[in-house]
C-alpha angles and dihedrals in degrees: 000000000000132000125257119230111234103163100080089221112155094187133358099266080057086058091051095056098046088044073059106048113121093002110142107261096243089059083049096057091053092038107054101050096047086045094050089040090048083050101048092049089041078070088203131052120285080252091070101038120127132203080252096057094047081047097048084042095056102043089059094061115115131171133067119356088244101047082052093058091039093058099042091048085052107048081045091063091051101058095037088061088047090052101044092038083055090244090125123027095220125035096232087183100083099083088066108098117203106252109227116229120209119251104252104154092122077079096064106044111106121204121249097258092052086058093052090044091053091048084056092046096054111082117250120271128031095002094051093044096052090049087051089059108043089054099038092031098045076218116165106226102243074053102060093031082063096056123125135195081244089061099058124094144173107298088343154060138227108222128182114226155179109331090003096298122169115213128178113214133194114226136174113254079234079075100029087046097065086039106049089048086060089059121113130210090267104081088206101046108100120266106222100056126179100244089258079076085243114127117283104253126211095255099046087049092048084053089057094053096037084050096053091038079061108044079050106054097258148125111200136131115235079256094066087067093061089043081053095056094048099051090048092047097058089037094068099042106270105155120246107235087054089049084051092053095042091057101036103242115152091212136066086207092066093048097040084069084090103067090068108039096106112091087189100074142051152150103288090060083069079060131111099238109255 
């Protein structure tokens, strides 16, 4: 019997942007350009796609271990939507295994004093101020970039997350100070703006940080701020399921990660000495 086509998808870029719709704006950004990429080398429409193609797809992938998952779990996700919306009549997706990535987030963990050199680093005003808050805050960047006068509070701030999540966060007024004194008189303008008074953009925020990493003798990504704050946190006894909440993961496991980032401790070092 064959399937009915539900997606009302007249073309595959149409999929695409239906397989998109309501997504959060910062897993667009990742999404479209690996799907229209998948699509250009595919070479026919997802229609037409055979076990052999995704195969042949997949074998030519080159480049880090986790853009390599990244794209496969995406382009799964593509071809799985067009299946189960009757789009495609077999989910040629299956063969694609998710490729695993090692945990390396002990990598990416900076020291206290690296983080106060790169506030230091950062010049007064609106770049020292967003660095502040990435780290005090845990704050992903397409977060704090979103952030509005409305959505501060006292002794804390309001942020938008991951899946439209709403998250409350308790900050220090060394952190609300800088920023409140960024705030126009629209309570719903943004608050970190590029100096032509437009919103400040991702790429223009992860400038400013790669800018100050630099000034300061580093080599670090805006995330590694948030990694940093967690790790502290826990360092200095803050309890998990506080550090979960601060940084908005749903689940303790994720969070739990930070209690085993250093490589320089373990277990034997709790032992009398034999």
């Amino acid at each position: 019997m064959a399937r009915t086509d539900l997606s009302g998808a007249v073309d595959d870029d149409h999929l695409v942007r239906l397989w998109l719709a309501g997504r959060p704006n910062s897993t667009i950004r990742v999404y479209k350009p690996v799907a229209h990429r998948f699509l250009t080398v595919l070479g026919k429409t997802v229609r037409e796609a055979t076990v052999a193609d995704i195969i042949e797809w997949f074998e030519a992938l080159t480049g880090a271990t986790a853009t390599i998952a990244r794209r496969v779990s995406t382009v799964k996700s593509l071809l799985t939507f067009a299946w189960r919306t009757g789009y495609s009549l077999f989910n040629v997706g299956r063969v694609l295994k998710c490729v695993k990535v090692t945990d390396k987030l002990h990598e990416r963990i900076i020291d206290e004093a690296n983080v106060k050199a790169l506030v230091d680093a950062a010049p007064e005003g609106r770049d020292r101020a967003l660095v502040r808050l990435l780290y005090v805050g845990g704050l992903r960047i397409s977060e704090a970039i979103a952030l509005r006068p409305i959505d501060l509070g006292v002794g804390r701030v309001t942020v938008l997350g991951k899946g439209s999540k709403a998250r409350t966060i308790v900050v220090p007024e060394t952190v609300l100070g800088p920023l409140r004194a960024l705030c126009t008189n629209d309570p719903y303008a943004p608050i970190f703006q590029s100096y032509r008074s437009k919103p400040l953009g991702v790429r223009y925020a992860r400038e400013i940080i790669y800018q100050a990493a630099r000034k300061a003798g580093l080599k670090l990504s805006p995330h590694w701020l948030r990694h940093a704050m967690a790790s502290h946190a826990l360092d200095h006894g803050c309890p998990i399921h506080i550090v979960q909440k601060s940084l908005g993961h749903s689940n303790v496991s994720t969070t739990s990660r930070y209690l085993h980032v250093r490589p320089d401790q373990g277990a034997s070092q709790y032992l009398v000495p034999v």
